[in-house]
N, C-alpha and C positions, 0 to 999 in steps of 0.2 A: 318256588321258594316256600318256607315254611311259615306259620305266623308264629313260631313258636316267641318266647319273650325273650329279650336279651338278658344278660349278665346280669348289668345293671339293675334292670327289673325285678328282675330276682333278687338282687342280695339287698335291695331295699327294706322286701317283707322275711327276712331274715339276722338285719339288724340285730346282736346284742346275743345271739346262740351263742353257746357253747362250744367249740370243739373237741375232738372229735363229735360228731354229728350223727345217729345213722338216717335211714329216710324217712322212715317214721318221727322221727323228731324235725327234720326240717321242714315235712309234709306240714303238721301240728304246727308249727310255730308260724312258719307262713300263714294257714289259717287262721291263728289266732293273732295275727299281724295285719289282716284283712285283706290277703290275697284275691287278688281275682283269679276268675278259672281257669284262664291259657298258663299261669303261675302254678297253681295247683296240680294241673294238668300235666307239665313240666318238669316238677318235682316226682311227681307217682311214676312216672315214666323210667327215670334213674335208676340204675343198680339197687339193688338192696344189699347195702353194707356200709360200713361206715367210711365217713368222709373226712379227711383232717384239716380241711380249710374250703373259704370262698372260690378260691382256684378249682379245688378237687370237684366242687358242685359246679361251677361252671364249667368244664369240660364235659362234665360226665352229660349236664342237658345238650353241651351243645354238639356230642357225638349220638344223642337221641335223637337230636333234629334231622340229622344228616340219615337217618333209615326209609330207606325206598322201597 
């Protein structure tokens, strides 16, 4: 299994963004939110392209998690 962060985790240090999102701005806002690194890490790993909601980011970490 992975240690990647859950959903939740994530949309914690993403509180209060904007949507559309792309990853460079969710990457930034997480940091500036005080992410930790499995967070950060998480985020970098995602598509590069924009996102239109919390849903859209958490699929997209949690089909990152899922690469073998």
């Amino acid at each position: 299994m992975s240690n990647s962060p859950n959903p939740i985790q994530i949309q914690k240090f993403l509180g209060g963004i904007d949507y559309p999102a792309s990853r460079a701005k969710l990457v930034s806002k997480a940091e500036d939110s005080g992410a930790d690194e499995p967070v950060l890490e998480a985020l970098r790993n995602i598509p590069d392209r924009e996102f239109n909601g919390p849903n859209a980011v958490s699929q997209a970490v949690s089909e990152g998690s899922k690469d073998v």
